[in-house]
C-alpha positions in Angstrom: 0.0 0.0 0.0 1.3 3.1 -0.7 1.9 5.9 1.7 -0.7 8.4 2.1 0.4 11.9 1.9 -2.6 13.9 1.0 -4.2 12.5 4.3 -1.3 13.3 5.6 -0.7 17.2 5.1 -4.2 17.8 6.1 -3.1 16.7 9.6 -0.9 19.7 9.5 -2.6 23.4 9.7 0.5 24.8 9.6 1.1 24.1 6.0 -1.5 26.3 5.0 0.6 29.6 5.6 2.7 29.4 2.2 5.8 27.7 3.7 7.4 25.0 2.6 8.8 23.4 6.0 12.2 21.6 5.3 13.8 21.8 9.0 12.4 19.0 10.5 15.5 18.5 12.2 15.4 21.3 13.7 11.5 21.9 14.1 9.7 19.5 13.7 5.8 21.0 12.6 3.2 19.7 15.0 0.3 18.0 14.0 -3.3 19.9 14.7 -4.3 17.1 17.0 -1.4 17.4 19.5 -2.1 20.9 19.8 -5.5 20.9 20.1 -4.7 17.8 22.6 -2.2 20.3 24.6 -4.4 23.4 24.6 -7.1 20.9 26.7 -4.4 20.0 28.8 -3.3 23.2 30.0 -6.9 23.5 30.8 -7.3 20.0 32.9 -4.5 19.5 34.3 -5.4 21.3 37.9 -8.7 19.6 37.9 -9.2 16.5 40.6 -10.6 13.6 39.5 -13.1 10.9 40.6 -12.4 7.6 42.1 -12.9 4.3 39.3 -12.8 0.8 40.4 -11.8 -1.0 37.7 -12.9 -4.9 37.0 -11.4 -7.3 35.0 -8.1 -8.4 34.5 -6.7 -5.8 32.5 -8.3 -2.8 34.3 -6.5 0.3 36.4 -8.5 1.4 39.2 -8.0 5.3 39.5 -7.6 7.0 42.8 -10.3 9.5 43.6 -8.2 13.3 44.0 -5.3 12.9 41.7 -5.2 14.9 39.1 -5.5 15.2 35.5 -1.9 16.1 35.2 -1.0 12.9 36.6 -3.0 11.0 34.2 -1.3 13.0 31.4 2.0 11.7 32.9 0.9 7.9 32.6 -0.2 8.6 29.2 3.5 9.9 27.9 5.2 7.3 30.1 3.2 4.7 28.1 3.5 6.3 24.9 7.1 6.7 24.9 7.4 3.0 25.9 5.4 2.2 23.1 8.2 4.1 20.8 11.1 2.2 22.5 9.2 -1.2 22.6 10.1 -1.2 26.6 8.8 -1.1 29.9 6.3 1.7 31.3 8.2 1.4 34.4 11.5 1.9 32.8 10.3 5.2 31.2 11.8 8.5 33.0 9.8 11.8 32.0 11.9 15.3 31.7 12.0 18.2 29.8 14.3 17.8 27.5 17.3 15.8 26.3 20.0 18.2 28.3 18.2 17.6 31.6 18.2 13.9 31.4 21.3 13.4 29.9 22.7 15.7 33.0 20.8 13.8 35.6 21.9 10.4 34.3 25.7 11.1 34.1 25.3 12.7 38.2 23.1 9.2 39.2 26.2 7.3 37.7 28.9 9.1 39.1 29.9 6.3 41.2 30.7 4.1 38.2 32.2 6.4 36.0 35.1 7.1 38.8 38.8 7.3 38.4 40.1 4.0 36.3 37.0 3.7 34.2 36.1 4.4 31.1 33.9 5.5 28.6 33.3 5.6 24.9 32.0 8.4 23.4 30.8 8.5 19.3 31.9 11.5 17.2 28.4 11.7 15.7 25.6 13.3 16.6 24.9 16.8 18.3 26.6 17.9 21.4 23.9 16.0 23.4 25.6 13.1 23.0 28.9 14.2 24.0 29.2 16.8 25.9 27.3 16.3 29.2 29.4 13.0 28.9 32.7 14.7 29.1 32.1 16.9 31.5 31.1 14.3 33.5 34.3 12.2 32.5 36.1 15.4 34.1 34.2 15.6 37.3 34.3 11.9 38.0 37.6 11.1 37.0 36.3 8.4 34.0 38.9 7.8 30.5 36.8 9.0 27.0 37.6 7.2 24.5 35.9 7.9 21.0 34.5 6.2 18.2 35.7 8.0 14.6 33.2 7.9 12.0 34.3 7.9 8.0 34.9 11.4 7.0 33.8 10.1 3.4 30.1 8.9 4.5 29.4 9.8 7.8 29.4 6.1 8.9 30.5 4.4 12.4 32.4 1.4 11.4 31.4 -1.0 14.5 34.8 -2.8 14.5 36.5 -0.5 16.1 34.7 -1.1 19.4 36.7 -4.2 19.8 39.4 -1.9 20.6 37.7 0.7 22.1 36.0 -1.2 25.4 37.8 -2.7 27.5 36.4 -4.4 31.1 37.1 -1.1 32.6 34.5 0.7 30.4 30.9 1.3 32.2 29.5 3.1 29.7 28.8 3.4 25.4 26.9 6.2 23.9 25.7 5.7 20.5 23.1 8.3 18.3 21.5 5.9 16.4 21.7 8.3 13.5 23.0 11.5 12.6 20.7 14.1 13.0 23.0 16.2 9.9 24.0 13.5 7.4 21.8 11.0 8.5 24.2 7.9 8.2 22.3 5.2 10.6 24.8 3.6 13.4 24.7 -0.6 12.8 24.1 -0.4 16.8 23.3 -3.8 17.2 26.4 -5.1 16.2 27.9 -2.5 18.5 26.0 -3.2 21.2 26.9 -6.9 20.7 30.8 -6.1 20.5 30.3 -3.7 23.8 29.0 -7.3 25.7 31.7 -9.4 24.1 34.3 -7.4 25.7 32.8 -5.4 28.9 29.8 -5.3 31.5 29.3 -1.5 29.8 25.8 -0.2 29.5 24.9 0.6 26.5 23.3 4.4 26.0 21.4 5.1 22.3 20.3 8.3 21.1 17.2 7.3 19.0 16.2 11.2 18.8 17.3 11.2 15.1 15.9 8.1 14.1 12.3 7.4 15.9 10.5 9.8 13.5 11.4 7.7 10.5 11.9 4.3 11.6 10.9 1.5 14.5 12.8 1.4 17.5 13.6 -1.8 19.5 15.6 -1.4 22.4 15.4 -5.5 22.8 16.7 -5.9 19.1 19.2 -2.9 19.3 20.7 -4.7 22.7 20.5 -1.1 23.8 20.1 -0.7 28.1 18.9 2.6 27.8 17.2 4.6 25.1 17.0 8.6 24.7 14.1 10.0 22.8 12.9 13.5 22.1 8.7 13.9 21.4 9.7 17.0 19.6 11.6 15.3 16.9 8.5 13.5 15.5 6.2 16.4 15.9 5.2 15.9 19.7 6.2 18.4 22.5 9.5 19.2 24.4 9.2 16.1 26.3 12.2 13.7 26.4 12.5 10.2 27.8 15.3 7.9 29.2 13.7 4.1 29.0 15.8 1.7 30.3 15.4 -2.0 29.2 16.1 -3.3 32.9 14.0 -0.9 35.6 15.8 -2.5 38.4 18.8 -0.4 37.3 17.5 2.8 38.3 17.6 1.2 41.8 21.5 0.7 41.7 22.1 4.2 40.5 22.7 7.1 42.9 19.6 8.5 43.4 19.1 12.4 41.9 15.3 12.7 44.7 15.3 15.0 47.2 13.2 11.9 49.5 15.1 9.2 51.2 14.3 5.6 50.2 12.8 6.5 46.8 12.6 3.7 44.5 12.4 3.4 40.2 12.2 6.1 37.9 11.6 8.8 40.9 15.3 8.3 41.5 16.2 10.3 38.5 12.6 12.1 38.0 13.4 15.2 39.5 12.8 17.8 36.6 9.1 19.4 36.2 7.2 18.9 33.0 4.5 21.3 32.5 1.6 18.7 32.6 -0.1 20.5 29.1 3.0 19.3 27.1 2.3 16.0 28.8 -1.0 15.3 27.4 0.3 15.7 23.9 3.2 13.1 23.8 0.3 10.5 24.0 -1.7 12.0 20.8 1.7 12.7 19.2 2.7 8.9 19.2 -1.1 7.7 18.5 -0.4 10.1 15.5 2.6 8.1 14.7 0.3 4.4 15.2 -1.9 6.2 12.7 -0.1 7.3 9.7 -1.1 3.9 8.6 -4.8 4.0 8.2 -5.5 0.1 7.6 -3.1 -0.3 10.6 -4.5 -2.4 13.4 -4.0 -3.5 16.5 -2.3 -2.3 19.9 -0.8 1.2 19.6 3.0 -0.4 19.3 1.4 -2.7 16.5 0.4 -0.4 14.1 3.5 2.1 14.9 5.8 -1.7 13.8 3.5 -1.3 11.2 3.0 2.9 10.0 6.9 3.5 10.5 8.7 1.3 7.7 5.8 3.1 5.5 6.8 6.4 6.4 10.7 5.1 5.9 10.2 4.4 2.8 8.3 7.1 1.4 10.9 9.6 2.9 13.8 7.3 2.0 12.5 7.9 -1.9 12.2 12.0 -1.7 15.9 11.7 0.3 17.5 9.7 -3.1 15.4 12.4 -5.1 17.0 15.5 -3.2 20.4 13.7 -3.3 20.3 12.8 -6.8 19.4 16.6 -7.7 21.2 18.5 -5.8 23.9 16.3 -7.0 23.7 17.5 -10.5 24.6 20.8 -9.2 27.8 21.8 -10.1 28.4 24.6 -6.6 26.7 21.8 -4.4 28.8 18.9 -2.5 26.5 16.8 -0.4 28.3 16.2 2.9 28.6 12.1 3.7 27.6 11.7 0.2 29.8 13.2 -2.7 33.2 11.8 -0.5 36.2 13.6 -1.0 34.8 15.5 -3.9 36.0 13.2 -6.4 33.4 11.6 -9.3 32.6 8.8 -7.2 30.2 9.4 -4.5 31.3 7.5 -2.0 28.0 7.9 0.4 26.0 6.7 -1.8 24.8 3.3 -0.2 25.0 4.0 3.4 21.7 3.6 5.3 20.3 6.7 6.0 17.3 8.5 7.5 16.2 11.8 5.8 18.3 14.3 7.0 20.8 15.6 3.8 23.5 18.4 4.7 25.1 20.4 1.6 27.7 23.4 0.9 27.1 26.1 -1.7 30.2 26.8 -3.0 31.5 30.6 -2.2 28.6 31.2 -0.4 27.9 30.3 4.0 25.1 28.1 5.2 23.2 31.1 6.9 23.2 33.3 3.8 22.4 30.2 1.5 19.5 30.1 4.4 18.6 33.6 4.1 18.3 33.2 0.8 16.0 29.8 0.3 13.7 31.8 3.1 13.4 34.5 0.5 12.1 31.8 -1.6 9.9 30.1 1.3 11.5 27.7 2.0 12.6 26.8 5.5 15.8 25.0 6.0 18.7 25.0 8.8 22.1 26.2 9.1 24.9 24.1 10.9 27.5 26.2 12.1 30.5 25.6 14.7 29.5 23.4 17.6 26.9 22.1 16.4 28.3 18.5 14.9 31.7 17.3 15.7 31.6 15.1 13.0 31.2 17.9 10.3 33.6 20.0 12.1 36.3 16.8 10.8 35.0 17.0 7.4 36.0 20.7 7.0 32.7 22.1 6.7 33.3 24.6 9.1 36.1 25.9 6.9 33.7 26.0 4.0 30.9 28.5 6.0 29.2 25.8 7.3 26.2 23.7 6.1 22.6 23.8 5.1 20.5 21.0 6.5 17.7 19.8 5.3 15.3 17.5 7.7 12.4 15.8 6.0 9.1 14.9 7.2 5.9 12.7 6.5 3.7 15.9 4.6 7.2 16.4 2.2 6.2 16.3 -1.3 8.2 15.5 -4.8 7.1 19.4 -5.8 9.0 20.3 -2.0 11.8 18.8 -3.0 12.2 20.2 -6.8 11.1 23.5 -4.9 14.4 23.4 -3.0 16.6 22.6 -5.6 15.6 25.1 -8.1 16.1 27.4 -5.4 19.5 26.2 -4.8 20.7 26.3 -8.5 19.2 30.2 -8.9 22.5 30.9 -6.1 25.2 29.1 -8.6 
């Protein structure tokens, strides 16, 4: 069956204001639905609600006085388990990726001490690396890191044989880069990691969950990081871990002795009205399938590898167009600049960075704006990876981040626009 995008756009309101929305790395557009959802939770959430007994095996009982916000977070802890295939009870709420990630690396202080290690990937943005060597600092922990091919973008896995060791507690892999888009083979690193080391295994699926399934069980990852915003949800993040009884042997971040499970590391506020729309925003997920049936994780197994491969077709479009450009190298894809593309075949999601030759990322942004079109500039500290290509040197990069409502008339859009700058 092919993938529905008519149905699709008309989820969006926002595409109605004469933009043509190509940032979805950057900002995601929300769906109607989630904002209408969140606009009746800022309204409910104070209110108290009334005591259900429940009957039946499967039924919750709800405790009369809790409130709606509380309900909200249930619904996002069971939604973003739903995302991660993993445990509700595994599920830590915060508001946003930084907070977590800063939380985590204080809870596991104690095992990231003097005389052990840490392995660190030079992909992704500065979430994945930065809270980690600071910590690596504080605690006294080695950082090692994981080099990617300056040609493609890729993480070779092999080298993980040499880079954990027994002393090494912890691995951080993005499951994809959020600039080129090359996808990590994380299961085979995450395999490698338990060959050689008791490590835990960290993966940033931020990149990847809003174009393809994530399996914590089948990546072999311990603990998965997601961000709602990325596929159109709210600024809600979400650390799941695999095993729940590991938040009990971490040091615990609550302000109340003899807390036990997530409350150990679930310290942060988030505002309960962007609570109640990480439910709708997954359920909008499940639904981008309409024949799709089944429990919400079901139909998400089964909407997702849809979505993946409509995108994937519009990402080999851009790529093969912008690569007809003379003033246009495609970072991770046109190599070193020779005839050969050399990124060609690496599995990607749809996130395409390029240069205009002469002329720097935010101008080349300025300019497509000018044309609607909304795109995003990468500029120094933004990805260590294409700060070793050279890109940097070069004025920096113009990213491109597609989503489900992208069209073939988008994508010519954009490189018409491009070609008027040669």
């Amino acid at each position: 069956m092919a993938f529905d995008v008519p149905t699709t756009r008309g989820f969006y309101s926002s595409l109605s204001d004469g933009w043509t929305y190509l940032n979805g790395g950057e900002r995601a557009q929300i769906p109607e639905r989630v904002l209408s959802t969140m606009a009746t939770a800022f309204r409910a959430a104070p209110k108290s609600l009334p005591g259900e007994t429940g009957s039946g095996t499967h039924s919750r009982e709800q405790v009369a006085g809790i409130t709606a916000g509380h309900q909200f977070a249930s619904a996002a802890r069971r939604a973003f388990a739903d995302v991660a295939g993993g445990r509700v009870d595994g599920v830590v709420l915060g508001p946003s990726r930084e907070a977590l990630v800063h939380l985590l690396v204080q809870a596991m202080g104690r095992r990231l001490s003097l005389g052990a290690g840490m392995v660190l990937t030079r992909t992704g943005d500065p979430v994945s690396q930065v809270p980690f060597r600071r910590a690596a600092d504080m605690f006294g922990a080695r950082v090692r890191f994981a080099e990617a091919d300056l040609s493609t973008g890729a993480v070779p896995a092999w080298q993980f044989d040499e880079l954990v060791t027994p002393d090494t507690r912890l691995v951080v892999v993005p499951a994809a880069d959020p600039f080129v888009g090359a996808v990590a083979p994380v299961a085979d690193i995450a395999r490698r990691v338990r060959e050689n080391s008791a490590a835990k295994v960290l993966v940033d699926a931020s990149a990847y969950a809003p174009y393809r399934v994530v399996d914590m069980n089948r990546m072999g990852a311990d603990i998965v990081l997601l961000d709602a915003a990325a596929w159109g949800g709210p600024q809600v993040s979400a650390l799941v871990f695999r095993d729940p009884s590991l938040l009990d042997r971490m040091t615990s971040m609550a302000l109340v002795p003899g807390t036990r499970g997530r409350a150990r590391l679930e310290v942060t506020t988030v505002a309960p009205s962007l609570l109640g729309g990480v439910s709708e925003s997954v359920r909008h997920l499940a639904d981008l399938d309409p024949v799709a049936r089944g429990t919400r994780r079901h139909r998400i197994e089964q909407s997702m590898p849809q979505v993946g491969r409509y995108l994937s077709g519009l990402t080999s479009r851009l790529i093969d167009a912008l690569g007809n450009l003379d003033q246009v190298h495609i970072v991770g894809v046109d190599g070193d600049g020779s005839d050969d593309a050399e990124g060609v075949d690496v599995d990607r999601v749809p996130r395409v960075s390029f240069i205009v030759a002469g002329v720097p990322a935010p101008t080349v942004v300025r300019r497509l704006l000018d044309n609607h079109l909304v795109t995003s500039a990468v500029g120094p500290g933004h990805s260590a990876l294409l700060e070793a290509m050279g890109v940097m040197e070069a004025g920096g990069a113009v990213t491109v981040g597609l989503q489900p409502f992208n069209t073939p008339h988008d994508v010519d859009q954009l490189v018409r626009a491009v070609a008027s700058l040669g």
